[in-house]
C-alpha positions as CSV (number, residue, x, y, z in Angstrom):
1,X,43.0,-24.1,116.0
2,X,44.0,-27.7,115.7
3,X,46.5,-27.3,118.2
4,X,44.2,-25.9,120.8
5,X,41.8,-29.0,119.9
6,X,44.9,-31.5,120.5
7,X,46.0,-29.2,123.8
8,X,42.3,-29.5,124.6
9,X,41.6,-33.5,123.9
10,X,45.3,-34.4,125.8
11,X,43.7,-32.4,129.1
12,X,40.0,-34.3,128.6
13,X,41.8,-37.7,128.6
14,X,44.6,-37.1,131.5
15,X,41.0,-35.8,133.1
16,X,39.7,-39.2,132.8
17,X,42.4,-40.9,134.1
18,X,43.1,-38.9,136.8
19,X,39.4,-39.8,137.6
20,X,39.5,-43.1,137.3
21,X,42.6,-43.1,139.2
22,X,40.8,-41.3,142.2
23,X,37.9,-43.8,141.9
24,X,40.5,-46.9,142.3
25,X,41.7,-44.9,145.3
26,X,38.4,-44.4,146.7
27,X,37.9,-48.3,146.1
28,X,41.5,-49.0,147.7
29,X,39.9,-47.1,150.8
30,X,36.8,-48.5,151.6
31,X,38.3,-52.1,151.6
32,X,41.0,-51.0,154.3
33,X,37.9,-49.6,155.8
34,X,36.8,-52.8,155.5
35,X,39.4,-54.9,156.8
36,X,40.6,-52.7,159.2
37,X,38.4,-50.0,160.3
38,X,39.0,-47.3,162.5
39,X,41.4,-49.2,164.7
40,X,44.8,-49.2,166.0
41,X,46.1,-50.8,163.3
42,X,44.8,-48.3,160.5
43,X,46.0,-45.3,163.0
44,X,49.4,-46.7,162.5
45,X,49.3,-47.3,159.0
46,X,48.3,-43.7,158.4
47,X,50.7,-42.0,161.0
48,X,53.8,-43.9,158.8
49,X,52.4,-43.2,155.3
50,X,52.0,-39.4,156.3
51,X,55.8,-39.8,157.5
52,X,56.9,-41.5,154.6
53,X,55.2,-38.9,152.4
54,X,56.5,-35.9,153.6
55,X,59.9,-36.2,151.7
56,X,58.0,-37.8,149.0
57,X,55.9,-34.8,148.4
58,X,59.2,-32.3,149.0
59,X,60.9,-34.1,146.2
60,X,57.6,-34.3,143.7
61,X,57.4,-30.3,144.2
62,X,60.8,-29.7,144.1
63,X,60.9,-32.1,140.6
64,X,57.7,-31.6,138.7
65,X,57.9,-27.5,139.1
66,X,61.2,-27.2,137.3
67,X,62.2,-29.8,135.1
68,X,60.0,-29.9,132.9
69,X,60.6,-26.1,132.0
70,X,64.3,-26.5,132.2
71,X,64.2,-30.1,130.2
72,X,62.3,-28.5,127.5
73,X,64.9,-25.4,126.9
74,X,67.6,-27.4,127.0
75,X,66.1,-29.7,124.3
76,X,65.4,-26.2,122.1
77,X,68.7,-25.2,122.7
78,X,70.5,-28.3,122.2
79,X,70.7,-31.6,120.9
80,X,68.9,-34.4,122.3
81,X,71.9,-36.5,124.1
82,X,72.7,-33.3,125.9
83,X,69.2,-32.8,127.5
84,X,69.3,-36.8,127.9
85,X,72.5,-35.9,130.0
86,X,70.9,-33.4,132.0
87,X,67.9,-34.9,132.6
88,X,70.2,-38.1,134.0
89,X,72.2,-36.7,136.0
90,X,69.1,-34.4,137.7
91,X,67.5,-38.1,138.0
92,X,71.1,-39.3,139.4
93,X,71.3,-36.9,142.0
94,X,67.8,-36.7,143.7
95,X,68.0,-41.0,143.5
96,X,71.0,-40.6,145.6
97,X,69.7,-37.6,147.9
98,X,66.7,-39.9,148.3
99,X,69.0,-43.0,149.5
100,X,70.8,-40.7,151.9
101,X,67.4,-39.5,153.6
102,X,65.3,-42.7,153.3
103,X,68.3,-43.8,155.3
104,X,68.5,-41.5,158.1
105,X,64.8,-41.5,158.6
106,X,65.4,-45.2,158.8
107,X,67.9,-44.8,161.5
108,X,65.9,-41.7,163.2
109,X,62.0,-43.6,163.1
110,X,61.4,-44.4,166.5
111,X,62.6,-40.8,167.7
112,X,60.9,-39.3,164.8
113,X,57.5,-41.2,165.8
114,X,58.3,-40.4,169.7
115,X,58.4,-36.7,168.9
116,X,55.3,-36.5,166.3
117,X,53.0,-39.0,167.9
118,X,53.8,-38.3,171.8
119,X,50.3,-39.7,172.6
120,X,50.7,-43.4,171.1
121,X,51.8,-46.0,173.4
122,X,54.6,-48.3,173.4
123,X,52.9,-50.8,171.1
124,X,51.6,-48.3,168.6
125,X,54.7,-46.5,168.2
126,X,56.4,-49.7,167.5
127,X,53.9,-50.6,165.0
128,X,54.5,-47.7,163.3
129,X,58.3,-47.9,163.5
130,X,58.2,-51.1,161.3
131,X,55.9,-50.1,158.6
132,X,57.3,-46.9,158.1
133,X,60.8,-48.3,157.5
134,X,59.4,-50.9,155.1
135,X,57.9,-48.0,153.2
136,X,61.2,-45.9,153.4
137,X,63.1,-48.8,151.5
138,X,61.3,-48.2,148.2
139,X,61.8,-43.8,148.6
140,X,64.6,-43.8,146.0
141,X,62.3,-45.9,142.9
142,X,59.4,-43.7,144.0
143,X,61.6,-40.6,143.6
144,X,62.9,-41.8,140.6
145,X,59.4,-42.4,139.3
146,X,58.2,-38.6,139.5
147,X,61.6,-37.3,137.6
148,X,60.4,-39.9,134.8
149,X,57.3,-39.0,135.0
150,X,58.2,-35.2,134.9
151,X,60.5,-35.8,131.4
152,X,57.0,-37.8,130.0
153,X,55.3,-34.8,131.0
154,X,58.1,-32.3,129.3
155,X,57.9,-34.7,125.8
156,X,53.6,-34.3,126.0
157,X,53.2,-38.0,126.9
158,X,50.9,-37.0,129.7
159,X,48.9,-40.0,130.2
160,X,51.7,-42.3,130.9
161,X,52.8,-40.0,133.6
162,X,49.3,-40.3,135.2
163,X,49.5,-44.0,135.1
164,X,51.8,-44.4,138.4
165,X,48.7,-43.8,140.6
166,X,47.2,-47.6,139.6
167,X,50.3,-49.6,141.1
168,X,49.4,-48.2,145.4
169,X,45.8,-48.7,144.3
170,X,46.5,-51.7,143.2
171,X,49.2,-53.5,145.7
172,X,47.6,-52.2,148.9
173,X,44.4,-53.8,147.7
174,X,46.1,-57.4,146.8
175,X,48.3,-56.7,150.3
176,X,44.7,-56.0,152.5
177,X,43.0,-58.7,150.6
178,X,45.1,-61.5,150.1
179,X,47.5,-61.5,153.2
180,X,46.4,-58.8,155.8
181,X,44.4,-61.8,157.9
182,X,47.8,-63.7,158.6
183,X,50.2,-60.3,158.2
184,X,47.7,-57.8,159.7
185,X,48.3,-54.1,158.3
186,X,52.4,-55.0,157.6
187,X,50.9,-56.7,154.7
188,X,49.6,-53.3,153.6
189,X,52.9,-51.7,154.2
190,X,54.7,-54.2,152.2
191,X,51.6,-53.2,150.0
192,X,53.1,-49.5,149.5
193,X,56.6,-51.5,149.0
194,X,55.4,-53.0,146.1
195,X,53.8,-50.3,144.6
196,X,56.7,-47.8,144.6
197,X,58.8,-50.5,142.3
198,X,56.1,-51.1,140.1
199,X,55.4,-47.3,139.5
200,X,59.0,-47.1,138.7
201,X,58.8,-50.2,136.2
202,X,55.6,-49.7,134.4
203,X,56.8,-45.9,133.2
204,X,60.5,-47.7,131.3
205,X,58.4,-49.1,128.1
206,X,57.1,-45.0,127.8
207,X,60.8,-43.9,127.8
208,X,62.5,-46.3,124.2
209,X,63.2,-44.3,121.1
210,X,63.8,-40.7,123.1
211,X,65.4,-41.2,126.0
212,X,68.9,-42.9,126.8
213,X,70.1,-43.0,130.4
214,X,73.6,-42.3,131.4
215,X,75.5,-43.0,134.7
216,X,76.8,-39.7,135.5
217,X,76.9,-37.7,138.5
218,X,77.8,-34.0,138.0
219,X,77.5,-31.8,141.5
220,X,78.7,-29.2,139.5
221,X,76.3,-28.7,137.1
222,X,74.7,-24.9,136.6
223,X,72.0,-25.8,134.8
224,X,71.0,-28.2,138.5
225,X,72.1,-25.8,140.8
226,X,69.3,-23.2,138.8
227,X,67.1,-25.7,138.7
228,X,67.6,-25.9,142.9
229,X,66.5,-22.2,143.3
230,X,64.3,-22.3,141.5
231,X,61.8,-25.2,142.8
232,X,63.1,-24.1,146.8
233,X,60.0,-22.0,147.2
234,X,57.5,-24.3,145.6
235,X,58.9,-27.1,147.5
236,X,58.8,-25.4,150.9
237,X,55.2,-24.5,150.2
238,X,54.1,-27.9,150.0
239,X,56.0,-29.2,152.8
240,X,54.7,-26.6,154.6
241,X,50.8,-28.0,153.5
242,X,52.0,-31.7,154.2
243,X,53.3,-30.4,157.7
244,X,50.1,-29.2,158.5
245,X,47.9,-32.7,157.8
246,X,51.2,-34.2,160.6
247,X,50.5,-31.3,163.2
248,X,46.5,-32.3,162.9
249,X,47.7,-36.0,163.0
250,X,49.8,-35.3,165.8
251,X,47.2,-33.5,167.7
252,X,44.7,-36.4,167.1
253,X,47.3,-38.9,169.1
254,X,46.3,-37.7,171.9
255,X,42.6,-37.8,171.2
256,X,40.8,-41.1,170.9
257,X,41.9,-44.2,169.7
258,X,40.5,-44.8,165.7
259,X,40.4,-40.7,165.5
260,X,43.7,-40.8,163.8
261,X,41.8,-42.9,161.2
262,X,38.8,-41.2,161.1
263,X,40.6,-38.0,160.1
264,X,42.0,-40.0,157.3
265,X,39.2,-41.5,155.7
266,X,37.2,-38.1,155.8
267,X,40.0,-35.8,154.3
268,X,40.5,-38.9,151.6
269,X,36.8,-37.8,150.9
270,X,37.2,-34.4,150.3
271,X,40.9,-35.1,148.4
272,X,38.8,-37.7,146.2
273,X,36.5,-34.3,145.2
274,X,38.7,-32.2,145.1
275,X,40.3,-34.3,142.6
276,X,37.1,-35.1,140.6
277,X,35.6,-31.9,140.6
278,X,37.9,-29.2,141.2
279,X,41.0,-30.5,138.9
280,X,39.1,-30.7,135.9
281,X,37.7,-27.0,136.0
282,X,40.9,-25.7,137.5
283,X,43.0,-27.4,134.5
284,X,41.5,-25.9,131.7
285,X,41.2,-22.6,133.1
286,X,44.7,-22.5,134.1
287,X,46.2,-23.6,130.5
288,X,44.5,-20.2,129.6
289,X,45.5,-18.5,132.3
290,X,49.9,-19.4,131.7
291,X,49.0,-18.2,128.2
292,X,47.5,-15.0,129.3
293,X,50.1,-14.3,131.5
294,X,52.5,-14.8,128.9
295,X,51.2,-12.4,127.1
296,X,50.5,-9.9,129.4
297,X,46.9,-9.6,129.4
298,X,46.2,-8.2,133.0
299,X,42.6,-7.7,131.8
300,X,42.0,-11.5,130.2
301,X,43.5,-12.5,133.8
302,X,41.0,-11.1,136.0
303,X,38.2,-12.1,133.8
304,X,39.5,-15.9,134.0
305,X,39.7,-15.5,137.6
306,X,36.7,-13.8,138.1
307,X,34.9,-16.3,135.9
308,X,36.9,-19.3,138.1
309,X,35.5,-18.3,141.0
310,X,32.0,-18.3,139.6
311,X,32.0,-21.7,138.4
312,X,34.0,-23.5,141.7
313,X,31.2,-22.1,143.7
314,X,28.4,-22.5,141.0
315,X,29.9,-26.8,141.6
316,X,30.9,-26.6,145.1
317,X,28.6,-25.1,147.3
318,X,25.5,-28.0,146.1
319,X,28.2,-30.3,147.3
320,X,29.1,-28.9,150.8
321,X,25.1,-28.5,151.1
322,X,24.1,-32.1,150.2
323,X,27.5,-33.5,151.8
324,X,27.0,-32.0,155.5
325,X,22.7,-32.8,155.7
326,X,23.5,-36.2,154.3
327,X,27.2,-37.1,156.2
328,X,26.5,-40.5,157.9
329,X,24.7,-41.9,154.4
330,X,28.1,-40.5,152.7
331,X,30.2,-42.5,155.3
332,X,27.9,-45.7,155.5
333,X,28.1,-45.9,151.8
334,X,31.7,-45.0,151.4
335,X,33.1,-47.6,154.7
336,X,30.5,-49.4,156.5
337,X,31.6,-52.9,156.4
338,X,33.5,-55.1,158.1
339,X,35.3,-53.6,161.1
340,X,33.9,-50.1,160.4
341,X,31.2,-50.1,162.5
342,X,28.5,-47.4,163.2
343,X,30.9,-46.1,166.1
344,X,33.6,-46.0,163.6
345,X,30.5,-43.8,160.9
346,X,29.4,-41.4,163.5
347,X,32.9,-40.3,163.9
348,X,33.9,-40.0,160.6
349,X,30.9,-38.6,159.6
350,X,31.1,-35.2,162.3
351,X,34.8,-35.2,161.0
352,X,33.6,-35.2,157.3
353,X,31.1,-32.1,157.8
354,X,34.1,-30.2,159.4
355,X,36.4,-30.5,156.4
356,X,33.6,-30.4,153.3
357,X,32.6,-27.0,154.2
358,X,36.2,-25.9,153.5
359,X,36.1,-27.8,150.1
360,X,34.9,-24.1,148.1
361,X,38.0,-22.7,149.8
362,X,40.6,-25.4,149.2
363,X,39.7,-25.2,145.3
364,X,40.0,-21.4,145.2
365,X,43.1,-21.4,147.3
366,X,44.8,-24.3,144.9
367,X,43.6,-22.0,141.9
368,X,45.1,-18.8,143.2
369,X,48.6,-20.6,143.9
370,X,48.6,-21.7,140.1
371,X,47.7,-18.1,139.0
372,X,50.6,-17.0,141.3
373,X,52.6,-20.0,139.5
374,X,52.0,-18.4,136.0
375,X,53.2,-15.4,136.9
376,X,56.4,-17.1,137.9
377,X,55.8,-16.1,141.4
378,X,56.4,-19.1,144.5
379,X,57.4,-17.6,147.1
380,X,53.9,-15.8,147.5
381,X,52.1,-18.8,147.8
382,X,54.9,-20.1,150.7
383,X,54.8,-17.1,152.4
384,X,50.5,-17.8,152.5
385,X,51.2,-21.3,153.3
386,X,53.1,-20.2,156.2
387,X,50.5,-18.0,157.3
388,X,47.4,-21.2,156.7
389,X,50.2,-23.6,159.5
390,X,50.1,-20.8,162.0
391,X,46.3,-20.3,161.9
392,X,45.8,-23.7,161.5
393,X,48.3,-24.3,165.0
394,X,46.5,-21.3,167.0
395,X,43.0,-22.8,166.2
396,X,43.9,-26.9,166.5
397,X,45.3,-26.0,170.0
398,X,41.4,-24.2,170.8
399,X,39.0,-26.1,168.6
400,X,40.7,-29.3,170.0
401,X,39.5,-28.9,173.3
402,X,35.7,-28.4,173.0
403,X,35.6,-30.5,169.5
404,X,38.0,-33.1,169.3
405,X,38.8,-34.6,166.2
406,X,36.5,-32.5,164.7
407,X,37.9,-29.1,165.9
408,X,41.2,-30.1,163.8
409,X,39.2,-30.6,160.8
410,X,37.3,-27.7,161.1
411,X,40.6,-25.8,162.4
412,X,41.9,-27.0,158.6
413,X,39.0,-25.6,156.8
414,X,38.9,-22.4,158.5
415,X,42.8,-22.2,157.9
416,X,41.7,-22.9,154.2
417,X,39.5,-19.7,153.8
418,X,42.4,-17.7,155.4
419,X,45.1,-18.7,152.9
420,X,42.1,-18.1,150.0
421,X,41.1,-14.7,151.4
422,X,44.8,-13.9,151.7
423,X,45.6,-14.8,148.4
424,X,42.9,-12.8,146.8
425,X,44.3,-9.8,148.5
426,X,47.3,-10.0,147.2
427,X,46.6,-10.3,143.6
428,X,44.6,-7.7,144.7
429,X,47.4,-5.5,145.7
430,X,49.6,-7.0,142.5
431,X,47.0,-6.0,140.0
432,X,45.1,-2.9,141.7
433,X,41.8,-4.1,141.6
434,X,40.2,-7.7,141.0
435,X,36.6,-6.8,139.4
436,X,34.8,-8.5,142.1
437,X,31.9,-6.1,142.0
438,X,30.6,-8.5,138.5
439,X,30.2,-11.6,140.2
440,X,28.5,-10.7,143.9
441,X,25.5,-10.5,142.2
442,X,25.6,-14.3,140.9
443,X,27.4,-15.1,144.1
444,X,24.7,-14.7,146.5
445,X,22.2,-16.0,143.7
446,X,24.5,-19.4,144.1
447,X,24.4,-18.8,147.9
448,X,20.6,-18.5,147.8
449,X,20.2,-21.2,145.3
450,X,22.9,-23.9,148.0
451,X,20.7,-22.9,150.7
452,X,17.5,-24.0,148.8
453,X,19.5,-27.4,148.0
454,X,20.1,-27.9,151.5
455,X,16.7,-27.2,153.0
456,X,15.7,-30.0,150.6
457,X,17.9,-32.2,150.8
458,X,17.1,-31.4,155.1
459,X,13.7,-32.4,154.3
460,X,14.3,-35.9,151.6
461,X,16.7,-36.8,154.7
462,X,14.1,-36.6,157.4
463,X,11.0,-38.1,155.0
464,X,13.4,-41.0,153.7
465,X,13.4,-43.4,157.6
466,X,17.9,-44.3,157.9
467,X,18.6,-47.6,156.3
468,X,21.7,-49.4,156.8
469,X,23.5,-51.5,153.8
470,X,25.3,-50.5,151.0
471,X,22.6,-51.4,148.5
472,X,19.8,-49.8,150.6
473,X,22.1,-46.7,151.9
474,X,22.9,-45.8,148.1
475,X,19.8,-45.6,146.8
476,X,18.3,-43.4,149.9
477,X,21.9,-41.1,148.8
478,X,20.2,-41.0,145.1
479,X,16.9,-39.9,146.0
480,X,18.0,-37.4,148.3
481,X,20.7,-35.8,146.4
482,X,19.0,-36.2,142.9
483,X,15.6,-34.4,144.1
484,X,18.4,-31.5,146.1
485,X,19.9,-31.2,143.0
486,X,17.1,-30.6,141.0
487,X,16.0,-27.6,143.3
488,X,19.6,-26.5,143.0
489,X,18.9,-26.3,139.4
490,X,15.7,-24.6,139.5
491,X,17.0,-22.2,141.9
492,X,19.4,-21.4,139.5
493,X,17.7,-21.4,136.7
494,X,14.6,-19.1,138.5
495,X,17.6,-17.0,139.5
496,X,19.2,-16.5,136.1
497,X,22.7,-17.2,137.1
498,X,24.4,-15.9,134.3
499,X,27.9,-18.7,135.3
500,X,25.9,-21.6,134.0
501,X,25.2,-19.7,130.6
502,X,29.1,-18.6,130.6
503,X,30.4,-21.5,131.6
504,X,27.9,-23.8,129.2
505,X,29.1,-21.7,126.0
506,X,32.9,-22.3,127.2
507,X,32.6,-26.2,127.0
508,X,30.6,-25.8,123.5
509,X,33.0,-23.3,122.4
510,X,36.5,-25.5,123.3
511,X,34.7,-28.9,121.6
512,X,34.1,-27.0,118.6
């Protein structure tokens, strides 16, 4: 018991930072709104991150999915300068696979740019030449970052771990606000520059007392080379995902100027709740749902998804109601100021309705990979991610003609409800049958009780005259959203949704 209190209070506070890490990010966001709106500039900066980050994101999968595991038995099974061995010489060999690609990206930008972003012109293209090689420099401390971060994880240090999302945060807020009126967005790149070394410097104080490094570099190693086949399929699964956001960003090129950035601020949106809302639910159910698995409790499974699914839509489906009626007060509040102007709000705004009614799906979908994940299975969830890029291709390619910018966001949440609907079958097929027939009742009670919220929140929006400052624009999102909310409840409540009851005795039950 006082383990699962310890488990329990170690996931509550890496919750909290995790949220307040999403909040400085939402912060870092509206001041590049501010300072450089949906422009050129900002299209740029956002076309080289996405580059930058696509080998980030293939080493952070490849890293965080298997050394911790492999860290830990090694640590059982031997003595602790052996696993420090290990653990340096994994840390040794993805710094220098990081050098060698940072490099030939380096070499290969402009082509790279050319072929991904046929539809910038000389100038832009340029632009984003330069910042993405500035941010390409730093790619082996960032690297080198998530394997430390990974071995704080393995020791239960959690919290440090979570601490490297401050630095970018940080350093592209300095970079926009102290030097981007004489550097312009480079400042902001230099920004990300920054960041990477300081993410890599603020985790070595964490690291005294357990962990000694050791320059060695062992190709040869079995216990690396299991460590590769095992993290292939969870790495090519979310370089598949990553690849996706490019082929929508490469799409948008050839769209209108600022949509590139548009797209960017709306998906940050939806990331930022997903983050807030979704991790916390989807973390606490998950540490039950490894143990379950581990001991082979088909049954406790299916009643921990079955309740999941209950209590993402009992949290999402308020949200997608009150997020689409009340868009341009989300995206005034959020980025109007400075050079985000009300042009620069519509857009985002039509963008933002396209990707929040994907948000239900996007939680379920990153829930069903982790059950898929406890059950040591990844190459299901690549094979699915596979499946969500081709939809997501056939659908950008129509929606993108008769809705612009917005058919690729909408392409993306449609592609979203695919990958969930496929994954359900699946465990479907894996476990014979899912249970499903319990929770349609208090499915289409939530339904009934979103579309009440939305009618309301429909009716607060058009009694409530559009106001336009950040002060003013807030409070009108209060009052709408608090009175919606409040019928949401009711609804609920008048309905008997059983989820709230469930899910209220849970939360009582784990403080205990």
């Amino acid at each position: 018991m006082a383990r699962t209190q310890r488990i329990f209070k170690a996931t509550m506070l890496v919750t909290v930072v995790i949220i307040l890490s999403k909040v400085s990010g939402f912060i870092r966001d509206m001041i590049l709104a501010n300072y450089f709106g949906t422009g050129i500039a900002n299209d740029a900066y956002v076309s080289a991150y996405s580059l930058f980050y696509l080998p980030v994101l293939l080493f952070n999968s490849c890293i965080s999915a298997t050394l911790i595991p492999l860290y830990v038995e090694e640590r059982e099974r031997n003595c602790l300068s052996h696993s420090n061995r290990f653990a340096s010489n994994t840390i040794n060999l993805f710094a220098l696979a990081a050098l060698a690609i940072a490099a030939a990206i380096y070499m290969l930008a402009r082509p790279l740019v050319r072929v991904i972003y046929v539809g910038f012109d000389p100038g832009k293209t340029d632009l984003t030449v330069r910042l993405v090689r500035v941010m390409l420099l730093t790619l082996m401390f960032n690297v080198t970052s998530i394997s430390l971060a990974s071995l704080l994880n393995a020791t239960e240090k959690y919290v440090a771990a979570q601490l490297t999302g401050f630095p970018l945060n940080l350093c592209v807020i300095v970079a926009a606000v102290g030097f981007s009126e004489r550097y312009g967005i480079m400042a902001v790149g230099w920004g990300v520059f920054a960041a990477n070394i300081l993410q890599f410097l603020i985790l070595l104080p964490f690291l005294r007392g357990w962990f000694t490094w050791s320059p060695v570099l062992d190709f040869s190693d079995s216990r690396f080379h299991h460590l590769m086949v095992l993290a292939g399929p969870a790495m090519l699964s979310m370089g598949v995902s990553e690849l996706n956001h490019m082929i929508d960003h490469a799409l948008a090129s050839g769209l209108n100027p600022g949509d590139i950035s548009a797209m960017s601020y709306a998906y940050r949106l939806i990331t930022f709740l997903l983050g807030v809302l979704m991790v916390p639910l989807t973390t606490i159910m998950f540490s039950k749902m490894s143990r379950l698995a581990a001991e082979h409790d088909t049954e406790g499974m299916l009643d921990n998804l079955r309740r999941c699914v209950l209590v993402i839509a009992l949290v999402a489906l308020p949200i997608v109601a009150v997020a689409v009626v009340m868009s341009m007060d989300v995206i005034k509040f959020a980025y109007m100021r400075g050079r985000f102007d009300m042009h620069s709000v519509e857009v985002t705004a039509g963008i933002l309705v396209c990707y929040v009614v994907g948000v239900p799906f996007f939680g379920l979908r990153d829930f069903l990979s982790r059950v898929f994940h406890a059950l040591q299975d990844t190459r299901t969830p690549f094979r699915v991610s596979c499946l969500v890029v081709s939809v997501n291709i056939v659908l950008n390619l129509i929606l993108r003609i008769f809705l612009g910018a917005r058919g690729l966001a909408l392409a993306t949440s449609i592609a979203g409800c695919t990958g969930m609907v496929t994954m359900l079958i699946l465990l479907k097929r894996r476990f014979g049958h899912l249970g499903f027939k319990a929770v349609v009742a208090d499915l289409m009670k939530l339904i009934i009780a979103a579309s009440a919220c939305a009618i309301v929140c429909a009716l607060m929006n058009r009694a409530i005259p559009p106001v336009f400052g950040t002060g003013r624009v807030f409070l009108r999102l209060v009052a709408c959203t608090a009175v919606s909310m409040i019928a949401y409840a009711a609804a609920c409540f008048a309905l008997r949704v059983n989820t709230i009851r469930v899910f209220a005795n849970e939360v009582v039950r784990r403080r205990r």
